[in-house]
C-alpha positions as CSV (number, residue, x, y, z in Angstrom):
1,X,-7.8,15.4,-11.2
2,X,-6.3,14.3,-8.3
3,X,-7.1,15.2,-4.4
4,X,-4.7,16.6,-2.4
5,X,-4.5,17.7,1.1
6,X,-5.4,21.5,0.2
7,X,-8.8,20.3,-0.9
8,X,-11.6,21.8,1.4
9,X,-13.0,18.0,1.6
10,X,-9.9,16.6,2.7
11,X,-9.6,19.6,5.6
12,X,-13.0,18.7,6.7
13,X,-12.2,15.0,6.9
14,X,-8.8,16.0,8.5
15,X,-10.7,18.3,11.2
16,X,-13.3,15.4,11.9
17,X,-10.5,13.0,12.6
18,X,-8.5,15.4,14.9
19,X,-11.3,16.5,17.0
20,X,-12.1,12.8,17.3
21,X,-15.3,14.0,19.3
22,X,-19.1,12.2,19.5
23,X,-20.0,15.6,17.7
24,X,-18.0,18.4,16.2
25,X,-19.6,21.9,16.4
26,X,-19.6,23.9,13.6
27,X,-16.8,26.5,15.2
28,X,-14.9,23.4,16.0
29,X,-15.1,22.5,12.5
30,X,-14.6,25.8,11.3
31,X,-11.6,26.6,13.7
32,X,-9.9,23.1,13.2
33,X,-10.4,23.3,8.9
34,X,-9.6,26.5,8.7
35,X,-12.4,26.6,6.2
36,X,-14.9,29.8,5.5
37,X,-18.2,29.2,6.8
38,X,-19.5,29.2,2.7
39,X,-16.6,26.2,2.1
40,X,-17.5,24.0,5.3
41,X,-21.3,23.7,4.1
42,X,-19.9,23.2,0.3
43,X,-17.4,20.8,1.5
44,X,-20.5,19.1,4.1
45,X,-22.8,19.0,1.4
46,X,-20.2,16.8,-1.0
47,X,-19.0,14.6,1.6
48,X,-22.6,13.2,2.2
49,X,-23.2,13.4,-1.9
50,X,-20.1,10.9,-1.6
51,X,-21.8,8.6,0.2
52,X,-20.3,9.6,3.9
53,X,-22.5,9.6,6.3
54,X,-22.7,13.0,8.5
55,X,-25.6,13.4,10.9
56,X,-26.5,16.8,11.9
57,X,-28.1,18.0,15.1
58,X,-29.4,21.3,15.4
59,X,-27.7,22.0,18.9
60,X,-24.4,19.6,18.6
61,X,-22.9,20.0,14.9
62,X,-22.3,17.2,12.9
63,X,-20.8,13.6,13.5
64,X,-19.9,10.8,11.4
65,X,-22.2,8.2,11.8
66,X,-20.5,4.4,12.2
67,X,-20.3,2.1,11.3
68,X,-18.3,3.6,7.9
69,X,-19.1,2.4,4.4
70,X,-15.8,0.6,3.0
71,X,-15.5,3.1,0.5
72,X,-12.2,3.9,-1.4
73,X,-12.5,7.5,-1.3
74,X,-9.4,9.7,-2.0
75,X,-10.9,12.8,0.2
76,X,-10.7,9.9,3.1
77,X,-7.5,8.5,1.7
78,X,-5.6,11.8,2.0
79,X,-6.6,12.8,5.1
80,X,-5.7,10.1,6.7
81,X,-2.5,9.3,5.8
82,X,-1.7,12.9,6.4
83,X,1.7,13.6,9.1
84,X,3.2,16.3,9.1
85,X,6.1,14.0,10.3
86,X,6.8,12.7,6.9
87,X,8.5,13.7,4.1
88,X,6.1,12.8,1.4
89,X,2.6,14.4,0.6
90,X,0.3,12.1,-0.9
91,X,-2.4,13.0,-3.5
92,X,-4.9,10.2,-4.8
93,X,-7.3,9.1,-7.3
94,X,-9.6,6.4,-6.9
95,X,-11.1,5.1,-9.9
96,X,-13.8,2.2,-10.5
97,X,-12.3,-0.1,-12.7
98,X,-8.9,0.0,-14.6
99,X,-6.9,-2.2,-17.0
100,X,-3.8,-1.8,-14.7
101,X,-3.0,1.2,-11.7
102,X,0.7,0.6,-12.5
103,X,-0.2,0.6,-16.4
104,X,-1.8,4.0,-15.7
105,X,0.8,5.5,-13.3
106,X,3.7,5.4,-15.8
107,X,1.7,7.0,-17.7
108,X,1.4,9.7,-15.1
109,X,5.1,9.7,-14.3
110,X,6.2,9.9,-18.0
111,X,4.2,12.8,-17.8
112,X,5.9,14.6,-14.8
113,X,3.1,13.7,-12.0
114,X,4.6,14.7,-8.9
115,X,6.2,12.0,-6.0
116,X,2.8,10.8,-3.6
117,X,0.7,10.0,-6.3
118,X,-1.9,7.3,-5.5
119,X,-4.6,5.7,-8.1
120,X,-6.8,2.8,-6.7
121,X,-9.3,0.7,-8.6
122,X,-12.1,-1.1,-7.5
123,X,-11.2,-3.9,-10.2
124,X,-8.6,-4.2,-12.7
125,X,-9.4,-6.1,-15.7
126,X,-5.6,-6.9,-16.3
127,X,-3.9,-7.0,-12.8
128,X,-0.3,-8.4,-12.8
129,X,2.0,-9.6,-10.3
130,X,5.8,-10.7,-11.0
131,X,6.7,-12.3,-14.4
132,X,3.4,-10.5,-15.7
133,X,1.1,-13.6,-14.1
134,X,-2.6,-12.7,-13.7
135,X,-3.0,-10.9,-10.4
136,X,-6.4,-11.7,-9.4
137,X,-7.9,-8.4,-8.9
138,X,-11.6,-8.7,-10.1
139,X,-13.1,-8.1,-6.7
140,X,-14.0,-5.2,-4.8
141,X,-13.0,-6.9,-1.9
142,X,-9.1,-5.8,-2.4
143,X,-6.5,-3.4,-2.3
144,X,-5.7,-2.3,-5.9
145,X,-3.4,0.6,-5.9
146,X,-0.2,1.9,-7.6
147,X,2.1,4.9,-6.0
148,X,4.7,7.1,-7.8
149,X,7.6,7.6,-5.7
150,X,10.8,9.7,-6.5
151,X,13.6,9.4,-4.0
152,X,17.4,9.7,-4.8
153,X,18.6,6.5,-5.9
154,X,21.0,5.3,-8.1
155,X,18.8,2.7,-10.2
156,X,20.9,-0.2,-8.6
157,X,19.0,0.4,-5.7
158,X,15.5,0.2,-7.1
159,X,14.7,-2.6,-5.2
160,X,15.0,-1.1,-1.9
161,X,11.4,0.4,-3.0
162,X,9.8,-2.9,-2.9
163,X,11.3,-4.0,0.4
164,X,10.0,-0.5,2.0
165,X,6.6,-1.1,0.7
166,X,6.3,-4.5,2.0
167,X,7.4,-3.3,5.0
168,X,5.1,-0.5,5.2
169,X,2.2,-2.8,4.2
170,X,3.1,-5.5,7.2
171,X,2.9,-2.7,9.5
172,X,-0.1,-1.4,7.8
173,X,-1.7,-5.0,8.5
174,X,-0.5,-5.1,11.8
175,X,-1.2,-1.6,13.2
176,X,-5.3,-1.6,11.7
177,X,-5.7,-5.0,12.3
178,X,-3.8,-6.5,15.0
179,X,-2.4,-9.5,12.4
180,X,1.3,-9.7,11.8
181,X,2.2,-11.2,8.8
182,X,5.2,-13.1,7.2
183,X,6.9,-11.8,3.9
184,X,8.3,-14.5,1.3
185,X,11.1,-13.1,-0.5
186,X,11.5,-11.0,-2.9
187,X,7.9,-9.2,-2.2
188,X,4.9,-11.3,-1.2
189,X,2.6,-10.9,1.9
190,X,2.2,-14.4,3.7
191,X,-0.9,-15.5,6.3
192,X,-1.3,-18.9,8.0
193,X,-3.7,-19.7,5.1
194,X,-1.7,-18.2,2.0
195,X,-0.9,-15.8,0.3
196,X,-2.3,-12.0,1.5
197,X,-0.7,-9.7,-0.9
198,X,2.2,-8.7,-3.7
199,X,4.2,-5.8,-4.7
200,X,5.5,-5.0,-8.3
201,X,8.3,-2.3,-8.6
202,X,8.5,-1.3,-12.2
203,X,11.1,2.0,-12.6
204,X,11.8,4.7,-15.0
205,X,16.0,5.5,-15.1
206,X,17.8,8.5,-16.3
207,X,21.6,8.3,-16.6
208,X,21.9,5.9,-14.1
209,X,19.7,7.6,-11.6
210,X,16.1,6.1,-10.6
211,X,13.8,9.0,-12.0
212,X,10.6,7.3,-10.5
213,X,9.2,4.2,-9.3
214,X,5.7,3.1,-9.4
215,X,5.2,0.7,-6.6
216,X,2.3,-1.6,-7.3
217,X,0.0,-3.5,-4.7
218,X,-2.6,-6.0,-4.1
219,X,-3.7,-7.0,-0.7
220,X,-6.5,-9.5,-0.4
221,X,-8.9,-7.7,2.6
222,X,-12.5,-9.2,2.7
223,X,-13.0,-11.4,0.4
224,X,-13.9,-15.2,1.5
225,X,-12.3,-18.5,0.2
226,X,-15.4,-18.7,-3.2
227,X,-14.3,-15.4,-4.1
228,X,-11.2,-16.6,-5.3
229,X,-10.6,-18.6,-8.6
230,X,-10.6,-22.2,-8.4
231,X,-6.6,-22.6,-9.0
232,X,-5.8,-20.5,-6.7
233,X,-8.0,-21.4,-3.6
234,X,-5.9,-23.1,-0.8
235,X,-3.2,-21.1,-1.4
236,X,-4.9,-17.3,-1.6
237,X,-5.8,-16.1,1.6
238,X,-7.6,-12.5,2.8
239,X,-7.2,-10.4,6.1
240,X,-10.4,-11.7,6.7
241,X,-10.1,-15.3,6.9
242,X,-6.7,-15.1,8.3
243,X,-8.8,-12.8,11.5
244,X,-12.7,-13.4,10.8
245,X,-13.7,-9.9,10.7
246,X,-13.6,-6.8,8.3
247,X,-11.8,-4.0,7.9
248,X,-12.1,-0.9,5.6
249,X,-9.6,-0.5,3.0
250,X,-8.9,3.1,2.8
251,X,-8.0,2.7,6.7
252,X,-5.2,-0.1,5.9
253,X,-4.2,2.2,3.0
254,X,-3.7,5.1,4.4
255,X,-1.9,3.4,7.5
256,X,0.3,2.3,4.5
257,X,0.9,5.4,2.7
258,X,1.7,6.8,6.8
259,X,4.3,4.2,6.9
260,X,5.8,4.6,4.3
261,X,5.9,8.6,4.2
262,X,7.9,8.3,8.0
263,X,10.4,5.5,6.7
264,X,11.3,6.8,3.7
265,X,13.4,9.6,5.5
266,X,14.7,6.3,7.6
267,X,18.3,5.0,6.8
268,X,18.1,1.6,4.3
269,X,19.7,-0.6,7.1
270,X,16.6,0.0,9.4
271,X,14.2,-0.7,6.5
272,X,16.5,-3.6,5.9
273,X,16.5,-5.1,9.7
274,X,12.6,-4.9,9.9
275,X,12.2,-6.6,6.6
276,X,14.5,-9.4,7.3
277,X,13.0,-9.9,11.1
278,X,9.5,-10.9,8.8
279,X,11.1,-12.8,6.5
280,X,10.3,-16.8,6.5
281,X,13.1,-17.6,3.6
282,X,15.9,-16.4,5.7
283,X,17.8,-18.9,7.8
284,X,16.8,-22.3,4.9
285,X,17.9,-23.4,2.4
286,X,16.4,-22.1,-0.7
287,X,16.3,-23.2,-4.1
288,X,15.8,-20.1,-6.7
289,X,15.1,-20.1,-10.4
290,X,16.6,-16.9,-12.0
291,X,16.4,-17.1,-16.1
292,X,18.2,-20.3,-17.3
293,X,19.7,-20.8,-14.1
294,X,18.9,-22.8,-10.8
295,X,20.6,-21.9,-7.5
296,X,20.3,-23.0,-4.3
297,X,22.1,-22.5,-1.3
298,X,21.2,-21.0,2.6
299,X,19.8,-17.8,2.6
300,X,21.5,-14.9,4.7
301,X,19.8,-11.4,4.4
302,X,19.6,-8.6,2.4
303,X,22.5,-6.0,0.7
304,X,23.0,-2.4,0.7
305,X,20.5,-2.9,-2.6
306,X,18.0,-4.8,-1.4
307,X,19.1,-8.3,-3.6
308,X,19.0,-11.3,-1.2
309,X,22.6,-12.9,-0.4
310,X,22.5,-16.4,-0.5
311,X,25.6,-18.9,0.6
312,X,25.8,-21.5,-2.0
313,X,26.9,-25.2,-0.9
314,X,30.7,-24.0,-2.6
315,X,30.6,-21.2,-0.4
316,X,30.4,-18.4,-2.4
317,X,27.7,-15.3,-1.7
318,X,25.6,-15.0,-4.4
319,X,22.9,-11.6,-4.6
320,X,20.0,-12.1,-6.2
321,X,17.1,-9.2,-7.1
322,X,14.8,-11.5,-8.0
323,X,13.1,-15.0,-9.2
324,X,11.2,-18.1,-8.0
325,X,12.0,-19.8,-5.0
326,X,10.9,-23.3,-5.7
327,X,10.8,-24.9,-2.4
328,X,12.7,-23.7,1.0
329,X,13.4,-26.2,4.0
């Protein structure tokens, strides 16, 4: 079952967090949660069963003790990405190991699983990235997670769902770790030392209409250089070697889900501007493979839809919602 913000855990976390204090008495905690004296020590005793550490002193209430295990914990997810600003509120599940999130979460959406729903994995045994390549995702030093999102689109637009998440994730990198990266068109996350991160944006349609999307992610967070496969060191990077420190998932997650909560009330062309100020592909020349057919030509920005307008060498404005650039210069 998944955890959502009405779960007495998740109002604990939540009161912690907004009391941000060296120790939170128990009427603090009470007040804040707006929990019953009977549900703060059930809630207490299950946070630290978790594997949270809480310290208690007799005279000053509880604190969380730092630093905090990287643990991908939904109670800790949901709090945090919790504002009341936003227009989406998220639940989550975070599971050990999975064939696929996305695999899992059209499942969920076939099923009628509300819009906010999150599932991470520690590992995936069958990860995939564009053109259904391997994503490598046999790690617990990652970012495995799939969201369900249901906003009013015409299924045209569908791709404006991967261009807000890899928005949301730059900013999600940037705000939790000071590190600003690039994005390589049409979804990819890009450090000085590779490749950080994907998104896959697989959608359900109904009469024309985008009935849900299930937003896919990996983000490569602590792993070093051997914990990637052979073929793909040199060219797979992490937000650790990009910054030489670690950071906890669930915070870059949640920062995520934040983003992306407050943005999706946000106009496309906003969206649109702040993906295209991160893009390296715009302003060369770029040559694109797209089924059977090669074209190159300089590329200009994004449409209304989210497909990347490219100039060809005859002049006309070709959009295109996906493929392989092959080289850019």
């Amino acid at each position: 079952m998944a955890c959502d913000r009405s779960d007495p855990r998740v109002r604990l976390w939540r009161a912690f967090l907004d009391l941000s204090l060296p120790f939170c008495s128990k009427e603090a905690l009470l007040t804040r949660s707006g929990l019953s004296p009977a549900a703060l020590e059930e809630a207490i005793l299950a946070l630290r069963k978790s594997g949270l550490p809480l310290a208690a002193s007799a005279d000053r209430g509880w604190r969380l003790e730092e630093p905090l295990p990287d643990l991908l914990s939904a109670v800790e997810l949901v709090a945090r990405s919790e504002n009341e600003a936003a227009s989406i509120r998220w639940s989550a599940v975070c599971l050990d190991r999975v064939e696929s999130t996305n695999d899992l979460l059209l499942r969920e959406e076939d099923a009628g699983a509300p819009e906010g729903l999150v599932v991470t994995a520690e590992r995936q045994s069958r990860g995939r990235g564009r053109f259904g390549r391997r994503w490598e995702s046999d790690s617990s030093g990652g970012i495995y997670a799939s969201l369900l999102l249901r906003p009013n689109l015409a299924l045209s637009q569908a791709h404006r769902l991967t261009i807000l998440t890899t928005v949301a994730a730059a900013e999600a990198l940037e705000e939790v770790a000071g590190f600003s990266p690039k994005i390589k068109w049409p979804n990819d996350l890009i450090g000085s030392q590779g490749k950080l991160g994907g998104i896959l944006t697989e959608v359900v349609g109904d009469g024309g209409r985008l009935r849900g999307g299930v937003v896919g992610m990996g983000i490569n967070v602590s792993q070093e250089s051997g914990a990637f496969p052979e073929e793909i060191r040199g060219r797979a990077s992490s937000l650790r070697l990009e910054t030489g420190r670690v950071f906890r998932r669930v915070e870059i997650l949640a920062a995520l889900l934040r983003q992306i909560g407050l943005r999706s009330g946000s106009g496309f062309a906003e969206i649109r501007s702040l993906w295209e100020w991160r893009c390296e592909s715009l302003g060369k020349v770029v040559r694109v493979q797209q089924g059977g057919s090669l074209i190159e030509g300089y590329a200009l920005g994004l449409d209304e839809d989210g497909l990347l307008l490219v100039r060809t060498e005859a002049g006309a404005i070709v959009p295109l919602i996906a493929g392989e650039v092959l080289e850019a210069g």
